[in-house]
Structures are given as C-alpha cells and as structure tokens.
N, C-alpha and C positions, 0 to 999 in steps of 0.2 A: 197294190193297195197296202196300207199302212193301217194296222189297228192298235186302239192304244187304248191299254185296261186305266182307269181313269178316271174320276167323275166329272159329269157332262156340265155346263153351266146351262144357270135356269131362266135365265134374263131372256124377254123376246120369245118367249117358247111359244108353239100353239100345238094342240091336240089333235091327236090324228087315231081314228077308231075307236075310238071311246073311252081312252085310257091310257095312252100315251105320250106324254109331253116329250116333245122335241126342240132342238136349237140348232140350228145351220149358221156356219161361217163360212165364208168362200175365201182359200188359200190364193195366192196366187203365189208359183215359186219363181223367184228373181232370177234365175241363172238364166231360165227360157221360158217365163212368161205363159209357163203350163198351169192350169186351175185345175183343184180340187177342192172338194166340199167335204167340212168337218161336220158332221151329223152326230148331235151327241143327244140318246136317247132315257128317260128315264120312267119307269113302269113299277109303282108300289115303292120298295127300296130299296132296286135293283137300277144303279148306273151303266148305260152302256156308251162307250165314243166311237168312232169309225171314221178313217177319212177315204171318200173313196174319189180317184176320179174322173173328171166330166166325160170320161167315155166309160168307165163302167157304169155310170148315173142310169145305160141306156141298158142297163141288163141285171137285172134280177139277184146274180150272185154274192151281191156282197151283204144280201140277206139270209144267207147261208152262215153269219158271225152271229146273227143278231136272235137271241132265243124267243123268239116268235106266242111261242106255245098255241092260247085258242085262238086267236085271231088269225083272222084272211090274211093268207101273205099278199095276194093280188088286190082286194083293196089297198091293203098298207102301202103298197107299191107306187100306188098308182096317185096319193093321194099326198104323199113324199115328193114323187116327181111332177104332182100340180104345184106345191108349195114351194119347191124351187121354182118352176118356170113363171110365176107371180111375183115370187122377189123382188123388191129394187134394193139390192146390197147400199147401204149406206157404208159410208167412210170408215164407221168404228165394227161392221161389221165383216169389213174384209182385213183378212191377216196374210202378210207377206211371210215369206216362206223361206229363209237364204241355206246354201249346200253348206256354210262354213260357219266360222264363228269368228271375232275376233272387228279390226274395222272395216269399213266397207263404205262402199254411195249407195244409198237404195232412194228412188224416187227424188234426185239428188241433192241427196243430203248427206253428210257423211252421220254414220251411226255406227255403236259398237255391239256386235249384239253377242246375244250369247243365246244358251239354250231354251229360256224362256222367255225371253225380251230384248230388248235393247236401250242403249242408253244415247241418247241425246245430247245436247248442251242444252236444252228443258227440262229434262231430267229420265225417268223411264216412262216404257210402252212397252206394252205384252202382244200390240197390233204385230212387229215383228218379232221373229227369232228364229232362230236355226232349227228346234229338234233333235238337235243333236246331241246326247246325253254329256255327263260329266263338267259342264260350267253352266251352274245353275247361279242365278246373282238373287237372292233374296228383295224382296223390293223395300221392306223396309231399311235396309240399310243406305237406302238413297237418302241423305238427310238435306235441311236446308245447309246457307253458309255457316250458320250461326253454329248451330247444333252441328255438324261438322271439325268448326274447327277445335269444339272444346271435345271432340273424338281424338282430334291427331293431339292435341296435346297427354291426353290419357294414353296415345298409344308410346308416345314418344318417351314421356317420364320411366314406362318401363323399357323401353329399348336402352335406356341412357343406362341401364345396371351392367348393359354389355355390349356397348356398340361393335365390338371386332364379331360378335356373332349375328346379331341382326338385324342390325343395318345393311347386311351382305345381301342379306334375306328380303329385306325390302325392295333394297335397287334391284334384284333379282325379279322381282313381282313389276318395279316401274319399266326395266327393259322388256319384259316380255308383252308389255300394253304398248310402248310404243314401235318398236321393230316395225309392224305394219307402217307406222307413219314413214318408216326412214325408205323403207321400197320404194314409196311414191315419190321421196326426194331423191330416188336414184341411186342410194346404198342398199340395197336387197342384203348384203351380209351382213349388216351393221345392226347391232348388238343381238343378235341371235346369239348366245352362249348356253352351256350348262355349267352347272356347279357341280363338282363333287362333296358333299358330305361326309366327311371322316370320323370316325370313332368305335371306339370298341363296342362289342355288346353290353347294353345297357346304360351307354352314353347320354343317351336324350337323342339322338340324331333322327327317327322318325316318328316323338311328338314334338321335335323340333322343325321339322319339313310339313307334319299336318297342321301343325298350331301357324307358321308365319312365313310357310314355303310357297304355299299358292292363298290365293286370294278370293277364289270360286270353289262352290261344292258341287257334291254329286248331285244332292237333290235336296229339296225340299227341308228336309228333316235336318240339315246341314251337316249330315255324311260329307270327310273328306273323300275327294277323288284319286286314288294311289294305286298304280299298279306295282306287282309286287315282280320280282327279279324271274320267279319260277314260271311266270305265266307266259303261253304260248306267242309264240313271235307274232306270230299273224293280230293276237289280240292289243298285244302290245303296239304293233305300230297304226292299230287303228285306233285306237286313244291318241295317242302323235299326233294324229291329224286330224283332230276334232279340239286340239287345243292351242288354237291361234289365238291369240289375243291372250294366254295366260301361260301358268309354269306348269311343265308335265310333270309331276312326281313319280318316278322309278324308284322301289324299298326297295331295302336291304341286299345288297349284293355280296356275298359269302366266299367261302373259301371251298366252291366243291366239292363232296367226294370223288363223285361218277365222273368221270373222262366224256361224259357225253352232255348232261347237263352244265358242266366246267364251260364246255364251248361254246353251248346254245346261250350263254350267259353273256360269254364273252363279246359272242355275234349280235346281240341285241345291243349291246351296252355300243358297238362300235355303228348299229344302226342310228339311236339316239344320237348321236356326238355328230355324226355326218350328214345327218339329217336338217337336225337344229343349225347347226353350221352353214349348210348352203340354204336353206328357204326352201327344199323341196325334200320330198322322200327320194329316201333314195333305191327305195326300190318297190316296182309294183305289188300294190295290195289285194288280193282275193278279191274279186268282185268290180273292182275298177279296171280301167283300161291303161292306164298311164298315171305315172307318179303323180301326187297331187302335192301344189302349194302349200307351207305353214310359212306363218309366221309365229312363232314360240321360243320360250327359252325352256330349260329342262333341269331338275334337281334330281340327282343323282344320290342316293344315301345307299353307302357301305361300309363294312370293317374289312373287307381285303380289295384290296385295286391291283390289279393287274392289268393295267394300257399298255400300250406302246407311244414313245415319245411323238410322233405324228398326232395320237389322240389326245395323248398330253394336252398338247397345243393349241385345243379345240373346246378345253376348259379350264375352269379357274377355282383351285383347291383351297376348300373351307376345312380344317379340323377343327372338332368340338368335344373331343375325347375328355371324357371326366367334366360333361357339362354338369350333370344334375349331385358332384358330389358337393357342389357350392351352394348352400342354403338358400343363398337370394338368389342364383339363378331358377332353382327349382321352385321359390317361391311366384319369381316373375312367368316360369312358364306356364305355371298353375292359373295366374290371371291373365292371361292371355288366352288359356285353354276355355274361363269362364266367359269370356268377352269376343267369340270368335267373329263375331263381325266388324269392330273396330278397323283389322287390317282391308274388311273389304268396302266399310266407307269413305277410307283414304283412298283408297286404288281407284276406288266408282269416284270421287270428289278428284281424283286426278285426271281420270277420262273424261269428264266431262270439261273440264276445263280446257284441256289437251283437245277437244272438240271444238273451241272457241277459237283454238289460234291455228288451225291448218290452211286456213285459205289466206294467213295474214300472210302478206309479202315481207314485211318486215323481221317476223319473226323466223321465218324459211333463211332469210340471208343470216341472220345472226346466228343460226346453227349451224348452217355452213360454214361461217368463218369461223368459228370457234371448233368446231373439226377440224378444217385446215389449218389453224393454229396449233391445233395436238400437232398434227400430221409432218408440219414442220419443224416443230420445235423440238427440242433435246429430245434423246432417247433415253428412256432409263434403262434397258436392260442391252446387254451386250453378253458374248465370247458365249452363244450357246446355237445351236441352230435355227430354234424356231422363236429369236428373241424377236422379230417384227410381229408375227401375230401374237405373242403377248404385252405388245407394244401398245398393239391395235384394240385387245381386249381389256386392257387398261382405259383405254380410251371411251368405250362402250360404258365404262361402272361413272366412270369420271362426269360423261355426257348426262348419264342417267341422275347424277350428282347435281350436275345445272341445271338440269329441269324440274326435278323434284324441290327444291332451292325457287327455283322462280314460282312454281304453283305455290310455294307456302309463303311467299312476301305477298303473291296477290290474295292470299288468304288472309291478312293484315296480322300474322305473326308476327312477332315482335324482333327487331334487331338482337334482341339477347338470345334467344330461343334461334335463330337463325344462325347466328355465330356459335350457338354450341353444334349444330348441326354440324356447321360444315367443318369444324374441328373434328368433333366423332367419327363424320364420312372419311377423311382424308386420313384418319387414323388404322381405320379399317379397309379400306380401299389400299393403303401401303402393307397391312398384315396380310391381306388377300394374295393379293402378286408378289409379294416377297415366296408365299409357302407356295404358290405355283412354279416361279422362277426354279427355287429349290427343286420342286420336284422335275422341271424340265430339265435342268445340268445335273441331276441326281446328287453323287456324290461328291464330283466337282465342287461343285455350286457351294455346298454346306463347306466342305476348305476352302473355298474363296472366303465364305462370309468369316469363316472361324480365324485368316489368315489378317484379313483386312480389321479383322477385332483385335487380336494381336499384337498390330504393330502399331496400333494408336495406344497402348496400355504397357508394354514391356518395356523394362530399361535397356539402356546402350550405349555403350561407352567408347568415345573416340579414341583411339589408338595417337600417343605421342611419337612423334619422331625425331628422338632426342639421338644429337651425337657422341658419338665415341670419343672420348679425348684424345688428341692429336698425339700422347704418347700409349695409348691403346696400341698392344702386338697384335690381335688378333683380326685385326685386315678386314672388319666393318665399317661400315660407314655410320650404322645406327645401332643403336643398343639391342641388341634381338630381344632380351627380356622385356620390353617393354610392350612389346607382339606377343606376348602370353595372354591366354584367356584366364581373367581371373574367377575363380572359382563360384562370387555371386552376382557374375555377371549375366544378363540373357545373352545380349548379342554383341560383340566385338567388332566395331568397322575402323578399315586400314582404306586409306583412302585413297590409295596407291601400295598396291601388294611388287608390284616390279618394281618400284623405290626400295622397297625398304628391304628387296633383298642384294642390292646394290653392296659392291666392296669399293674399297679404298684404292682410287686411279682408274676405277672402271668410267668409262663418260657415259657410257647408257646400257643397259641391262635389257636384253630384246627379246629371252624366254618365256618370257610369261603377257598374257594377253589381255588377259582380267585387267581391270579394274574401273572403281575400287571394290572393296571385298567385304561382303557382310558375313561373318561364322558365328555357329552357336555351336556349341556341344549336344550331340544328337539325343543324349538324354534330355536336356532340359528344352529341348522342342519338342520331342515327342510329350512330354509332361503337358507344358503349354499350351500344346493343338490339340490334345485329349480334355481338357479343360475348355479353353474355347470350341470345340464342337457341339461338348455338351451343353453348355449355354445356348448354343444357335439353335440346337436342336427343343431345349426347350424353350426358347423362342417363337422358333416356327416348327411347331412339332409335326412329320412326314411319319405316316403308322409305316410307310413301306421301306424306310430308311432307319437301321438303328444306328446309335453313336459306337459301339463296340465291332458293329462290322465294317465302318471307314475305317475305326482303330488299326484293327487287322493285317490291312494292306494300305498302312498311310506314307508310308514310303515308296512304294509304286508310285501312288495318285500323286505326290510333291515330285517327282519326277516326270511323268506323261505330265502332266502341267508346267513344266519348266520353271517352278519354283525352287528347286534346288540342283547343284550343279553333279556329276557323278564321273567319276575316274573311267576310261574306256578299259573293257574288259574283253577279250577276244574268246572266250567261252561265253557271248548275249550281249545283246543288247543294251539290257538295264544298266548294266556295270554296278559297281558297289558306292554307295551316297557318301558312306561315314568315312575317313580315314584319320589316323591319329594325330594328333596336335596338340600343344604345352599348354597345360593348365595350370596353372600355380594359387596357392591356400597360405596366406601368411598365417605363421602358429607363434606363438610366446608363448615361453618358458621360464622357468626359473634354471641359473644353470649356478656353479660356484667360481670364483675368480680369483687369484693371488694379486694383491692390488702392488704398487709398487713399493709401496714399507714392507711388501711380504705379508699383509694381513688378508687372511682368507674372508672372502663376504659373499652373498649371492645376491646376481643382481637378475636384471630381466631381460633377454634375448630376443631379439625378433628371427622366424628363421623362416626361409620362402620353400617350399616343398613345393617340387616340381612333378606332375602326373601326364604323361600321354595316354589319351584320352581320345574316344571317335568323334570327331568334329564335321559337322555339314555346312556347308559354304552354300550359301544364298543367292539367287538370280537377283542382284543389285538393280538390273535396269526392268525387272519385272514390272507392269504398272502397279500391281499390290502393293509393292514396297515403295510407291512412290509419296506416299505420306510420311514413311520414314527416312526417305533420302532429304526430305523437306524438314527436318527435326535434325537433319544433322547440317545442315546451313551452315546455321550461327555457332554450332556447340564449338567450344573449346577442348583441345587435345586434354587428357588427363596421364597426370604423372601417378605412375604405381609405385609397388614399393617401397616407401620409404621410410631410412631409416632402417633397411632390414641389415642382419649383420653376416646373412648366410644362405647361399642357392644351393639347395640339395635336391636330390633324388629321392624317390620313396626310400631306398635304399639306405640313403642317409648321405652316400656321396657328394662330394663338391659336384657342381654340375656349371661346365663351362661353357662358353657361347656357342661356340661350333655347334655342338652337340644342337642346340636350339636352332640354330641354322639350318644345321643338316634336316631336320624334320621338317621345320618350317618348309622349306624348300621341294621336301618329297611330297607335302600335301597339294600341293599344288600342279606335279606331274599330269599330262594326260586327262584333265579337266575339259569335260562338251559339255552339252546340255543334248536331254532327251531327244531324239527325231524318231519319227515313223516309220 
C-alpha cells in the first residue's frame, strides 16, 4: 500500500456515515494490469488520500491510516466496500498507472508521461502518469500553437545573448526527450549523453543548470529537481531512474577534503556517466531485483573534474566560468529565472509534436539516412583515442539540431529566425566539441590547436641557394651565409639541407636524410607556442588544464608528439631538442674613412654579426605543418645581406665560411625523432 498526504478531489463524491465525503478512482498499473483503488477522503477540513489494493479492499487494515475518531469503523467499512462493488468506473474515472516516466504505448498510443500526467499529441491528461516524484510538468504550460510559438520566440531572443552557453542547454533538454524514440528505432545508445558544467564558485553554473538544464520540476510549486554531489549513492541512483524522458541534474562536485567522500563522489559521478551511456543502470538498486532501463541525458555541474579519459569520452564539456561577471548574461539569466516555464513549453510543444511523427514512415527513414550520413561522412576528430565516440557524440547535439530545426519550420517560424538558429547551433555545437576534444588529448590536444595556430600566422622565409663564384677557395658549392637564421625571422626553410651542404666536385652528399628542413631558434618558439596556448586556452577554456603547466614541460610534449626533431643522446631517451646554429643581426654604424684625396669623412657601414644560438628543427612532414609546407609552394628564395661590408663574430672577428659550415653540419648529426 501506497499512501499519499495530499488533498483528495471533490468531484463524484458521495457520503458515507454521516459525515464523510469520498471519491474513488480505480488505478490500473500498465506494467501488469494489477488494480488499485485511490480513495480520497475528506471530514470538516481535514484531507485524507490512500491508495490501496484490490486485495487489501478485502481487509480492514488500511483503516488503520485513516483517523476514524467517533464513527464505526465496521459500518465505514462496509459501506466503502458497497460503494465500490456498485461502481461502473467510467473512462475519466479510471487512472493508469506506468513504473516509469518518460515515452511509452499505453492503451496503444504512444504517450509521454511524467509524474503527474502525460502528454499526448492532443495535448495533456492527469488520467495517466507515473508517481514517480521529481518530473512534475505543470499543465498550464501546455499552450495552444499560437501562444506557443510567441514562447519560443521569448525564449530564443534571450538565448541569442549567448548561444555557446545555452543552446548546449537546450539540445541537452531536446536529446534527453528523444533518446527514447531512438531505442525503438534500434539505437539504444544514441544520444544518451551528459554534460559537464564548468566553472569556478560562484560562476552561475547551478542557477544556470536550475534555470535551463532541465525542463521539469520537482513539484507543484516548481521547485527544481537537483541532486546535490554529497547525497547518498543509493538516493542518487534512484532519482537516475525516475528521470527518462528528461536531464538528471547532479550539483556541484568539489575538490574533497576527506579521502572517503573524495571517492564516494568519484564512484557516483562514474555511476551517472555509465549509466546514461548505456540505457541501463548499471548497477542494482536497494529494493529492485535487476538493473532497470533509463532513457535520460544528465548535467553534471562542478568546479573540480577529476575523470578518467574512458569517462572523458562519455561526455561533452560545457565551461561557463565568469558567467554572471557579464551584465547581460546576468541580466538574461534573471529573466529566464522570472519565466521558468517558457523552456518547458518548448520541450512539452516539442513532445507533442515528436508524438505526431513516430509511426510516420517517412520521417523514420529520413533520420536514419541522415545518421548514416554523419556516420559516413568525414571525421572531424582524429590522433586521440576515444575520437570515434566523440565523433558519434557530435553527432547526437547535430541530430538534436535537425530536429529541433524541423519542429520550429512546422511551427511556421520564419526563415530568418530559422537561419539564425542554425548559425548559433553550429557555433556552439563546434565550442562544445572543440573543449571536449581538448579535454580528451589533454595537453596534447591544446599544442596541437596552439601549433596548427601558428603556422597559419608566423612568418618564413625561404632559404636561397645562391652559388659560390667559380674563383671561390673555399670548396662550396653554395654560399653558407645564406643558411643563417636571420635574427627576425620565425622560421627558416632549406628545402634541401643535404644540398646545401654539398662541396665543389662532390656528385651527391648521402649524410644527411632529412629533408627539407624547417628551424627556428628555440627561443622564439617557445615565445610563440606560449603565446598561442594562451589564446587556445582562452578559447576553450579547460579549469583542469592551466597554460603555465604545458609551459613547463613543452619541450617534452613537441617531442613525444614528433613535432620536433632531437639529437640521440646515450644517457635517455629524450635526447636534447635545441643545438646551436648561426644567427645573424645586420647592424650600421657610422665608422670614419680616408677617402682617396686622403680626406677623412664618416660614412655608413653595414656590418652582419654573427651568434650561435640553440635552434630546433621541425618535423617538416608532420601533418601540422602541412599548411605551411603549402605556403611555401610558390614562395620565392629570398636574398639576405645585402650590401653588408662585414661577417663578424660577437667578438668582432672576421668570421669565414668554414666556420659556418662546420656548425651548420654539427646541427644536424645524429638527428630521430621521438619513439616509445
């Protein structure tokens, strides 16, 4: 027996002992077609409800709830269980009963139900519903077309102040209403995801998850439904599975103290994620016998994430970090907070819609193809492990994209209002998976994107291969000075490093293996990629990723990634990246001169100062670099120095080619790339 504090409805009543009105519905529950009778009683201005059933009807006990006071329990009894066995339950007064929430066929029809009703493609009925606390659907927010669409337009004008935040939020709220549909076409995994929510304390991130994260409340009073991170496992996964058909909000997940809550934290957070993920729990709940089916997505809101990349992979990272220091953000989440039903007139105005087209044939094949079309078509994410399922969860926000997209044309939204949409979605669906992506290659990933930034923006200057005059002593074939890095250069390419150290009568040069050769001087890369990180990073901003800790050890990570080359060193592995190589800084001067009448004058010198300098050599055939190998196509060789009157050494020295040679040629010894 189930009793439920409550008040009783008055409609239909009739009087029983002189003094108390009653009302009876007959349950029936859909899983097994077991009946109970809801008897809701009321005496002066005292409500009582009780459901009890058809076989306790035949025993007295569940008058044991009901405070009686003067009256005969054994008339009341008796005169109860005449009034039932008189009954002929009409249609509106029998109430179906379902174990779950979310869609379903009841009486076959497909319906969505929730905790105290359901929704039709007619619109709502209180005849069914689950029971099941925590997705409470308001009925006034069931509106007509009309009145509807000028909802989503209110709700949209404020989402357009930030679509990269909630729009995410939406499709969030639309995947988790259809997932059910996609079971019955045969994808059981398909868009089941959760979201993580990032940002510091005091971000906005969970009146950002109450205000537009789910789309149902707790109750009545339109309390959000939220469990909080500290709450007991067993409570937490039965909330999980009482919310099919919507987003399960899990707050604020923290940094720990205690070594024991650290883990019960950790353990719930990886129940969610695996759960939502396959369509079932995944593990038995207190009271049931075997895992039970969901259908749901789940919003995740923390300031410290500690996953593992498998969990990674199982969701899709939203940060919102320094939401509410933006005036119009705070402004728009204020009227969103005042208008909390707006987002559940869309979602119910999407259900029901989404209810008109499940049994169409047409519309079944058109999502199938256009899944297989994701499915076939280009990948966008690569070189990390788990880039197919973010491939696929891509694919999930995308789907949810076309269909939200098609309910709002059949809502006769206007082409203009449609075309911003799906600008905004595709804006924020690429910020979405970008700061996943990141977080799945970690720190990788951010030198990739910082590397691939890089080379579309820095300059480069082709190396000439200019010859030595045929009365040249010193037995080159090419001017070595020309192989200098000039001082504001970024990057230097030789397009052939075993050309051009080629002597006079040699026919082929078979030392060296490279080419061609892209080098920078190791300062002004590290400068560079510390510069570009921090862009990516505020970008797509990672709370678990800072820019000063890839710093760190960014010569490691350009290494294990075989973006730059390293000298083999027989004390490790790593070997050393940088080794020295000729930079040259043209300087003028004034200097003084005895002209040839002997008259002293000062004129103007150009003098090339020569510096060895740590230089890092580039993986040329890296695919990174392959937008800069494509910039050097067409370029033309460039001539340096000229005009100079003088090669020196910091020293001041004459500095002759050899010398340039001989270095040139050490930089290049004993050159691999990283291996395992």
């Amino acid at each position: 027996m189930n009793y439920l504090d409550k008040k009783c409805e008055k409609n239909n009543s009739f009087c029983v002992c002189g003094g108390v009105f009653v009302t009876i519905h007959k349950i029936v529950r859909v899983e097994n077609n077991l009946v109970e009778y809801r008897i809701a009683l009321q005496r002066g201005d005292v409500d009582y409800c009780v459901r009890v059933s058809e076989n306790d009807l035949y025993s007295t006990k569940f008058l044991r709830h009901i405070p009686l006071g003067d009256i005969n329990e054994c008339d009341f009894y008796k005169q109860i269980r005449q009034q039932v066995a008189d009954m002929r339950f009409t249609k509106n007064d029998i109430r179906y009963r379902t174990d779950r929430n979310g869609l379903q066929k009841i009486n076959e029809q497909w319906m969505f139900v929730f905790s105290n009703g359901a929704l039709c493609d007619a619109g709502f009925t209180s005849t069914i519903y689950s029971g099941l606390e925590g997705c409470y659907i308001p009925p006034e927010a069931i509106l007509d077309s009309g009145e509807e669409k000028g909802t989503i337009k209110n709700l949209f004008q404020e989402f357009n102040h930030n679509s990269k935040v909630f729009y995410p939020l939406l499709l969030l709220n639309v995947m988790a209403i259809t997932n059910g549909y996609f079971r019955v076409l045969g994808e059981k995994q398909f868009m089941k995801i959760t979201f993580w929510l990032a940002g510091a304390s005091g971000s906005g991130k969970t009146e950002l998850a109450k205000a537009v994260g789910t789309y149902v409340f707790a109750d009545s009073d339109l309390n959000c439904n939220y469990v909080a991170a500290t709450a007991r496992r067993n409570y937490v996964l039965g909330n999980l599975t009482q919310s099919s058909g919507s987003v399960f909000l899990f707050d604020d997940v923290k940094q720990e103290p205690v070594r024991e809550r650290k883990h019960s934290v950790k353990n719930k957070i990886d129940d969610i994620l695996r759960s939502v993920f396959s369509g079932r729990m995944t593990d038995v709940i207190t009271g049931k016998s075997t895992p039970q089916l969901i259908d749901a997505c789940a919003l995740i809101t923390g300031e410290f994430m500690q996953t593992e990349e498998s969990q990674n992979a199982r969701l899709l990272y939203l940060n919102v970090d320094g939401f509410l220091k933006n005036e119009k953000n705070s402004e728009t989440l204020r009227i969103l907070q005042q208008n909390p039903l707006w987002i559940t007139t869309v979602c119910c105005g999407y259900i029901r819609w989404l209810l008109t087209k499940i049994d169409d044939g047409e519309f079944r094949s058109f999502l199938k193809e256009r899944l297989g079309a994701m499915r076939c078509g280009k990948k966008r994410y690569a070189d990390i492990n788990n880039a197919a399922r973010l491939n696929e969860n891509r694919y999930m926000v995308e789907m949810a994209c076309i269909l939200l997209e098609r309910y709002l044309r059949e809502r006769d939204l206007t082409e203009e209002f449609i075309g911003r949409f799906n600008r905004a979605s595709e804006l924020s669906i690429e910020s979405l998976c970008s700061n996943t992506f990141a977080l799945l290659g970690g720190e990788q990933l951010i030198v990739q994107k910082a590397v691939s930034d890089l080379v579309r923006k820095c300059s480069i200057r082709k190396a000439r291969f200019q010859n030595n005059s045929e009365y040249s002593d010193c037995g080159f074939k090419y001017r070595q000075d020309y192989f200098m890095i000039q001082s504001d250069d970024d990057i230097l390419f030789i397009d052939d490093y075993e050309e051009s150290l080629v002597k006079n009568g040699q026919g082929q040069h078979d030392q060296y293996e490279i080419r061609p050769c892209l080098i920078i001087r190791e300062e002004k890369l590290m400068n560079l990629l510390k510069e570009s990180i921090r862009e990516v990073l505020q970008e797509y901003p990672i709370t678990c990723i800072s820019a000063d800790e890839i710093v760190s050890h960014l010569p490691r990570l350009l290494k294990k990634m075989q973006l730059i080359y390293k000298q083999r060193r027989s004390d490790g592995n790593w070997g050393r990246t940088a080794v020295k190589y000729p930079v040259c800084e043209v300087q003028e001067k004034w200097t003084g001169k005895y002209r040839c009448d002997y008259m002293y004058e000062k004129v103007m010198e150009s003098e090339c100062i020569v510096d060895y300098k740590p230089t890092v050599q580039l993986n040329a055939g890296h695919p990174y670099f392959d937008i800069l190998m494509e910039r050097l196509e067409d370029a033309e060789s460039e001539k340096i120095l000229p005009d100079v009157d003088a090669v020196c050494n910091v020293g001041g020295e004459k500095l002759v080619e050899t010398e340039i040679y001989k270095l040139r040629k050490a930089f290049m010894n004993s050159k691999t790339l990283y291996r395992e």
